[in-house]
C-alpha positions as CSV (number, residue, x, y, z in Angstrom):
1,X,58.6,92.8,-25.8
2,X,62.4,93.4,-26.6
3,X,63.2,93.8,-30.3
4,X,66.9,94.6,-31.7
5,X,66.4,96.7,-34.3
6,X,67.9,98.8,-36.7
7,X,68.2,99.6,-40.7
8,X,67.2,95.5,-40.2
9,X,69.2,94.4,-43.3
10,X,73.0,93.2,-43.3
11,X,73.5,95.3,-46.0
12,X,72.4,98.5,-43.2
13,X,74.5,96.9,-40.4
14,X,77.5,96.5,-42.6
15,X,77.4,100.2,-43.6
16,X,77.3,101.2,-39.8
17,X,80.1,99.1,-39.3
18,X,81.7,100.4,-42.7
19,X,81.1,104.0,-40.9
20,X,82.3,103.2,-37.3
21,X,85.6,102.0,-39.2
22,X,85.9,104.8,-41.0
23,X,86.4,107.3,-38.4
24,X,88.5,104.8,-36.6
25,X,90.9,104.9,-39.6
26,X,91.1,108.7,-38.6
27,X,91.1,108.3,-34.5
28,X,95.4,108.9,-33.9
29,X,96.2,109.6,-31.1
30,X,98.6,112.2,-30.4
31,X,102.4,111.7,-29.5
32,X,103.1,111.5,-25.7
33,X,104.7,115.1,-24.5
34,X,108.1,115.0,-22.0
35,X,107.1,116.3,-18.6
36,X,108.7,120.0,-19.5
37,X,107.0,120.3,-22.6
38,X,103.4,119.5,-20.7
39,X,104.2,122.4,-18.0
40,X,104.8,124.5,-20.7
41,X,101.5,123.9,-22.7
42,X,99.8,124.2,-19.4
43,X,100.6,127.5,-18.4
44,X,100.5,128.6,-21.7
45,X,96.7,127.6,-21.6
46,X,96.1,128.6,-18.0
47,X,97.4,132.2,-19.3
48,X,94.9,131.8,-22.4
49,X,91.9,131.0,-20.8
50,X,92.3,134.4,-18.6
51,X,92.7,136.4,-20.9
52,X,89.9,135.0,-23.1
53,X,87.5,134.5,-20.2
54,X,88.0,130.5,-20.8
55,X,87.0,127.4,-18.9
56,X,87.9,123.9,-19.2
57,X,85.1,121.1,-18.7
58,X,86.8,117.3,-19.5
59,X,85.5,114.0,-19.6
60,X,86.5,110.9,-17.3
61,X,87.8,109.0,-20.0
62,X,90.1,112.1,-21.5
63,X,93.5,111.8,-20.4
64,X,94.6,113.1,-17.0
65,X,96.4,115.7,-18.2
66,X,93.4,117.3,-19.4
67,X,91.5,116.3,-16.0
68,X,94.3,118.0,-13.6
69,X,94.4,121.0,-16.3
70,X,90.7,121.3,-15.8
71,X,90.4,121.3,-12.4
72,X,93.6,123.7,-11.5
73,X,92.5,125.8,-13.8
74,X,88.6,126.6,-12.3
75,X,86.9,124.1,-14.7
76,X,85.1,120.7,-14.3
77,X,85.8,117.1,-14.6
78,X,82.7,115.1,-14.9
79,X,80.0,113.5,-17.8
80,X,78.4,114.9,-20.6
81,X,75.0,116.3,-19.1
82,X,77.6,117.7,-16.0
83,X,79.9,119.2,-18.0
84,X,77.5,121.1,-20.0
85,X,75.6,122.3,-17.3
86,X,79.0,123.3,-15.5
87,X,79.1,125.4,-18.7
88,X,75.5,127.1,-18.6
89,X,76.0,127.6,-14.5
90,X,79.4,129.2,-14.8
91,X,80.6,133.0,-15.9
92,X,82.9,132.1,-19.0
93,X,82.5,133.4,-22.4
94,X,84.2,130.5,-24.0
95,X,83.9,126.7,-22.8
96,X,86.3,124.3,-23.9
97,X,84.8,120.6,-24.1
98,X,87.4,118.4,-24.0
99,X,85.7,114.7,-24.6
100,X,83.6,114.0,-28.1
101,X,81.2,115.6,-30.7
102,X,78.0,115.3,-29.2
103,X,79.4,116.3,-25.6
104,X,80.2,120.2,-27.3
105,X,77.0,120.0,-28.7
106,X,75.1,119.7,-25.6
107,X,77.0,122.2,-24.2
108,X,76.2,124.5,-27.0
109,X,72.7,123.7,-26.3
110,X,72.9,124.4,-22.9
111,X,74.7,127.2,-23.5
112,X,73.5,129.0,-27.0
113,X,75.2,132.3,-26.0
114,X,78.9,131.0,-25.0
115,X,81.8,130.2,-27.3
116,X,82.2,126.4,-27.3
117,X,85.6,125.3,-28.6
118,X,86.7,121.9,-28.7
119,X,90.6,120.3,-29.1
120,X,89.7,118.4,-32.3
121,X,86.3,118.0,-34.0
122,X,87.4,114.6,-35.3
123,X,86.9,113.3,-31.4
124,X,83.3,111.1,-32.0
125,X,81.5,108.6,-30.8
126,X,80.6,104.7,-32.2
127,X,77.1,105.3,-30.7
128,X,76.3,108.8,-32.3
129,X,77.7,107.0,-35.9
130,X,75.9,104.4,-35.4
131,X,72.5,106.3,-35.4
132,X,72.1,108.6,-38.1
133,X,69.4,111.2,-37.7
134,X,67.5,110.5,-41.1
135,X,67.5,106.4,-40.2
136,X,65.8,107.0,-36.2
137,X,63.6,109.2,-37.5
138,X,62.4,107.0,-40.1
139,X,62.0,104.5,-38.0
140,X,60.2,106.8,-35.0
141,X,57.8,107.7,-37.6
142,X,56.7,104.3,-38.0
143,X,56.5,103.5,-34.2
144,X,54.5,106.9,-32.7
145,X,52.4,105.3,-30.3
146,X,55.8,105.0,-28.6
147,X,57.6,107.1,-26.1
148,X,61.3,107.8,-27.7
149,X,64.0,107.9,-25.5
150,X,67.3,108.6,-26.3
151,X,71.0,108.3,-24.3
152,X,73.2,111.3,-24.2
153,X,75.3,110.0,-26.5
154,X,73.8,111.1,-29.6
155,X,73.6,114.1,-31.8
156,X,71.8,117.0,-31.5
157,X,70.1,115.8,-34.4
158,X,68.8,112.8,-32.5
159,X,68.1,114.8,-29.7
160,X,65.5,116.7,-31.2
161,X,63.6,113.8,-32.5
162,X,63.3,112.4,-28.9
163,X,60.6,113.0,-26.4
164,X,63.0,112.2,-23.3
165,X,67.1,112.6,-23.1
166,X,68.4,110.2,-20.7
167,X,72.2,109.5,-18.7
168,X,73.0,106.2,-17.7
169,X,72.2,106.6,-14.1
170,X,68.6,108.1,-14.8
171,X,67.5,105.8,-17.7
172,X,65.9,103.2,-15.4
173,X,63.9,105.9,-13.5
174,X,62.8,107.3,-16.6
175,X,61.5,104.0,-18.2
176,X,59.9,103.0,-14.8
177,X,58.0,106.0,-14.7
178,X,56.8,105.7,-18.6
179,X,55.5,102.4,-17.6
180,X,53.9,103.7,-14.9
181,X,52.0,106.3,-17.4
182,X,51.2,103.1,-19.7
183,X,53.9,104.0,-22.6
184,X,55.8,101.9,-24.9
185,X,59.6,102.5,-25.6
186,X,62.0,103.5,-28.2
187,X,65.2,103.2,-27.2
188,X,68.8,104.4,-28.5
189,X,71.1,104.4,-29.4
190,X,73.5,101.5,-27.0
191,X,71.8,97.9,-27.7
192,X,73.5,96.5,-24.5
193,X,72.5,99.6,-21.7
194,X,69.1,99.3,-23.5
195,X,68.9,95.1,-22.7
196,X,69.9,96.3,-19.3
197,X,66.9,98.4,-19.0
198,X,64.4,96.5,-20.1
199,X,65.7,93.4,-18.5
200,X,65.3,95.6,-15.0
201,X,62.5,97.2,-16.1
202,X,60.2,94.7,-17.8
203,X,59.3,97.7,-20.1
204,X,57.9,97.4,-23.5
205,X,61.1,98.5,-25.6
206,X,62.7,98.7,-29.1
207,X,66.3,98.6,-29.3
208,X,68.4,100.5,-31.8
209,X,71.3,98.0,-32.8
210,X,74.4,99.7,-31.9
211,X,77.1,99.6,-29.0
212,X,80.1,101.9,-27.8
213,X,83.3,99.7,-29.2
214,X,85.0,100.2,-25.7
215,X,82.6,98.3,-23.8
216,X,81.2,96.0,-26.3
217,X,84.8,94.2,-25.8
218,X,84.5,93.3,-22.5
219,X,84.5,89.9,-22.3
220,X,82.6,87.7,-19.9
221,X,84.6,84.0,-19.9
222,X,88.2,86.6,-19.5
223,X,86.1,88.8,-16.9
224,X,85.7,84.8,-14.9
225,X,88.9,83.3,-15.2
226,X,90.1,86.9,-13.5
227,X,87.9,86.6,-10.9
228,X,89.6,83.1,-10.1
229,X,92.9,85.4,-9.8
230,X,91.5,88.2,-8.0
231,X,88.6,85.8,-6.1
232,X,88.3,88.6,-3.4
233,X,87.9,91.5,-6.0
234,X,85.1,93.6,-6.3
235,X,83.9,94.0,-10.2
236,X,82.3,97.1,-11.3
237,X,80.6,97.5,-14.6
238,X,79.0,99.9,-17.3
239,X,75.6,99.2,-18.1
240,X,76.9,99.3,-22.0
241,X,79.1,96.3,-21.5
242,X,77.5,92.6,-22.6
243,X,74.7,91.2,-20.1
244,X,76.8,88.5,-19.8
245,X,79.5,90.7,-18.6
246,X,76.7,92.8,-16.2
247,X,75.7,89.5,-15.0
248,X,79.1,88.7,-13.7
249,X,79.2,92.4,-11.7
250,X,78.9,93.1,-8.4
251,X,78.1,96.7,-9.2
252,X,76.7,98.0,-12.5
253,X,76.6,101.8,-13.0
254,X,77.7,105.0,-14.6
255,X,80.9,106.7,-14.7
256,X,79.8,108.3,-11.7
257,X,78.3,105.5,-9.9
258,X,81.8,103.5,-10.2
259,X,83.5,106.0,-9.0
260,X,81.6,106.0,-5.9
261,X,81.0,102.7,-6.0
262,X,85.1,102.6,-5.4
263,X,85.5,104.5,-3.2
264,X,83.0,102.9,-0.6
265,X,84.1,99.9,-1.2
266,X,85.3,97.2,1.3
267,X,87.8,95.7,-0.9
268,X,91.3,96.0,-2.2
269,X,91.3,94.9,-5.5
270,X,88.7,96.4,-7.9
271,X,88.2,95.2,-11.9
272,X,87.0,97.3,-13.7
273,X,84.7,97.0,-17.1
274,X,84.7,100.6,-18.8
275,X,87.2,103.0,-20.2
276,X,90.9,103.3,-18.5
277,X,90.6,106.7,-18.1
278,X,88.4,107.0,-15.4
279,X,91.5,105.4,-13.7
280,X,93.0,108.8,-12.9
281,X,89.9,109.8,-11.1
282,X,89.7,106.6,-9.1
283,X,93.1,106.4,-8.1
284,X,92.4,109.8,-6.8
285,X,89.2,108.8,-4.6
286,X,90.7,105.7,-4.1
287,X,94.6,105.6,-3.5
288,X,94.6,102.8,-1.4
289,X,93.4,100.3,-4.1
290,X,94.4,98.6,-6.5
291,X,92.5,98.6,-10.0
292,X,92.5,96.2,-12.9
293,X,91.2,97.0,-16.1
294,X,88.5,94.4,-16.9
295,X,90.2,91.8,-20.3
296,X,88.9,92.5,-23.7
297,X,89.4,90.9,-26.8
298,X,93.2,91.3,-25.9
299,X,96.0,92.4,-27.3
300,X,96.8,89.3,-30.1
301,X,93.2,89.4,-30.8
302,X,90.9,91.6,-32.8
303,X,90.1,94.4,-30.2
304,X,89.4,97.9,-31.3
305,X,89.9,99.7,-28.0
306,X,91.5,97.7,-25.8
307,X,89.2,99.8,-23.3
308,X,90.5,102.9,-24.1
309,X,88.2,105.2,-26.2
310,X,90.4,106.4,-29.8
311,X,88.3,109.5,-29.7
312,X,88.5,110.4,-26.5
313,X,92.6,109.8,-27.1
314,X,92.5,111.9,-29.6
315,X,92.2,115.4,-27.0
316,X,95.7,116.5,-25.8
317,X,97.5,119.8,-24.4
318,X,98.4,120.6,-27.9
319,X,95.4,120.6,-29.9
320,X,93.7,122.5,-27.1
321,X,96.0,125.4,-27.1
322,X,95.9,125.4,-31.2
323,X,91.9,125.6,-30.8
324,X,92.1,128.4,-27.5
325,X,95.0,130.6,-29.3
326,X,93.1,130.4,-32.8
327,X,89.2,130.2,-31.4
328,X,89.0,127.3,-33.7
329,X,87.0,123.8,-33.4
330,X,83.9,125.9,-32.6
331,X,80.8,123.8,-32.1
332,X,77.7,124.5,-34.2
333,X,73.9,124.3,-33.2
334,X,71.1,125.4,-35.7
335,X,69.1,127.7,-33.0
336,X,65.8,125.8,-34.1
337,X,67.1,122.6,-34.0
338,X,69.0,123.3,-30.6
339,X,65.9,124.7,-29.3
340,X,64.1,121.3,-30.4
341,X,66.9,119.2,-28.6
342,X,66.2,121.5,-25.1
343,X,62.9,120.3,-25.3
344,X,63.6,116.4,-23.7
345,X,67.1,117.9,-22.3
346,X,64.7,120.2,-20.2
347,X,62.4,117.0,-19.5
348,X,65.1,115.4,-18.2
349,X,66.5,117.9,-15.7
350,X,62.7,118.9,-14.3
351,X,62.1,115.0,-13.8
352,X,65.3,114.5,-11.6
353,X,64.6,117.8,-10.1
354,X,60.8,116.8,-8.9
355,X,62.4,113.4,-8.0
356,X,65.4,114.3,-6.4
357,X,67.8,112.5,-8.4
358,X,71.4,112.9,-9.7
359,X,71.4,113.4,-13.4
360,X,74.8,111.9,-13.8
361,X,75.8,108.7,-16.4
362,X,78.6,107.6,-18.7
363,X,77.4,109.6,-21.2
C-alpha cells in the first residue's frame, strides 16, 4: 500500500504551494564579496568566535566560503544530524548553524545548554513549509495504528509528533526493521525519498505530499539525452529527486553517500542530481574529475532552483558576522517540546549505534 497524501484537497495543495512561494519571494541572495573584502570578514569572525567561545558547523550545500571558514576555523562541514551532534560533542558556548531553520533547531535540541546563532532566520526549507505541525498531526491522529516516521528536514514541531527521526542514508534500515516488527508507516515529509523507500522496501506507507524544490527539478528525459553526451559518465542521485530520475542513477544516496560515492569512483565524468554546492566538497575529494550538474527545468523554463537551494544562498560571511558581533538569529526550542523531539532523535542514534550504522543523509 502506497498512498500520496496530504491536506487531500487542491484547495490544501494550492495553499502549500501559495506558502512555499511565499518564502521564495523573500529567499535573496546576498551580493557576491571581492576577494579582499572576504579575507577581511573572515578574520574578523575567526577573531569573534575566540573571543566568544564560537564554532562554525555548515551545510554541504552552503557556499564554500562558509565551508573553508568552518573548517579553518575548528568547526564542521557536514548534514543536519552531523552538524548538530558536532555541536553537542564539542566545547563551544555558542554554535553557529550555517544551513536552514530546522538544522539550528536540531542543534538546539541537541544542545539545549549552548547558544545557537544562525546567519539569517529567513534560511528555510520547501519540505518543513510544506508540513505544518497542526496538519501531520491531524492527520497522525487519524492513522495511530501506524508507526510515524519523519526525515530530518522538519520542524521541531514535527519532530515531536514522530515516533522515529530518520536521515536519508538510515531511512531504509529504519522501515526494514519496522516491517520486520509488523508496523505500518507514516511517512514525511519528501513524497519522492518516501516512493523511494517503499519502492525498496515493499513497506506499508503513507506519503505526505511534498518535495524539496531543488530536487523535484531534476529532470529525467534532460538527465538521458546527457547521458548520450557524457555516455561514460557515472550519474549519482538524491533519493528526493523523481523515481524516474533514480531509475536512471547509477548510484542513489545522501549527501554523504555521493560524496563517497565520487570519490571511489572509476570514472571521469560524474552528473550529478542534487544541490551545486556539495560541488566544493567533491572537487575537494575528487580533483581529478570532472562534475556536471544534473539539467533541470533549465534556464528559459520555469525552474525555481536551478539546483541551487535559495535558502541555503541566503548564508554569507556578512550576515554571519552581523549575528556573531550582535548574538542575534538565536534559535528557540520550548524545553518540553525539545525534550519531546529527543525522544525519536534519541531512537534514531541508539538504532544506528546497536546496528553499527552511519547516521548521515541529505538532510
Amino acid at each position: 500500500m502506497n498512498q500520496i497524501i496530504s491536506s487531500e484537497t487542491s484547495t490544501a495543495l494550492s495553499a502549500d504551494t501559495a506558502r512555499v512561494r511565499e518564502y521564495l519571494d523573500r529567499a535573496v541572495r546576498p551580493a557576491v564579496l571581492d576577494e579582499e573584502t572576504q579575507k577581511t570578514y573572515k578574520a574578523n569572525i575567526k577573531q569573534l568566535m575566540q573571543q566568544k567561545n564560537a564554532r562554525l558547523v555548515a551545510h554541504y550545500y552552503t557556499d564554500g566560503v562558509l565551508q573553508d571558514l568552518a573548517e579553518e576555523s575548528g568547526g564542521f562541514v557536514g548534514d543536519s544530524l552531523e552538524m548538530a551532534r558536532f555541536g553537542r560533542d564539542c566545547d563551544a558556548e555558542i554554535l553557529i548553524v550555517a544551513g536552514v531553520k530546522f538544522m539550528g533547531e536540531s542543534a538546539k535540541i541537541l544542545s539545549p545548554d549552548k547558544t545557537v546563532l544562525m546567519p539569517t532566520l529567513e534560511a528555510t526549507c520547501s519540505l518543513d513549509i510544506a508540513c505544518p505541525a497542526d496538519e501531520f498531526s491531524a492527520f497522525c491522529d487519524q492513522h495511530p495504528e501506524r508507526a510515524v516516521v519523519v526525515y530530518a528536514n522538519t520542524s521541531a514541531a514535527v519532530k515531536a509528533r514522530a515516533d522515529w527521526v530518520v536521515t536519508s542514508s538510515i531511512a531504509l534500515d529504519v522501515v526494514e526493521h519496522l516491517m520486520d516488527e509488523g508496523k505500518k508507516v507514516i511517512w514525511a515529509p519528501d513524497k519522492h525519498l518516501g516512493s523511494y523507500i517503499q519502492k525498496t522496501t515493499g513497506a506499508d506507507m503513507l506519503l505526505w505530499n511534498a518535495a524539496c524544490i531543488v530536487h523535484e527539478e531534476f529532470k529525467a528525459r534532460g538527465l538521458a539525452d546527457m547521458r548520450k553526451l557524457y555516455p561514460d559518465a557515472a550519474i549519482l542521485a538524491h533519493p528526493e529527486s523523481p523515481s524516474a530520475v533514480l531509475e536512471i542513477a547509477d548510484v542513489v544516496g545522501s549527501t554523504t553517500q555521493i560524496i563517497n560515492a565520487a570519490k571511489q569512483s572509476t570514472k571521469s565524468e560524474i552528473i550529478v542530481a542534487t544541490d551545486q554546492g556539495i560541488f566544493h566538497r567533491l572537487q575537494q575529494v575528487a580533483p581529478d574529475k570532472k562534475f556536471i550538474i544534473a539539467p533541470t527545468a533549465g534556464n528559459d523554463a520555469t525552474c525555481r532552483s536551478c539546483a541551487q537551494c535559495p535558502w541555503m544562498g541566503m548564508n554569507s560571511l556578512e550576515s554571519l558576522y552581523g549575528s556573531l558581533k550582535e548574538t542575534s538569529n538565536e534559535i528557540h526550542v520550548d524545553s518540553a517540546l525539545a525534550a519531546q523531539a529527543m525522544i525519536p532523535l534519541q531512537r534514531m542514534l541508539n538504532f544506528a549505534e546497536n546496528n553499527q550504522l552511519k547516521v548521515r543523509g541529505k538532510a
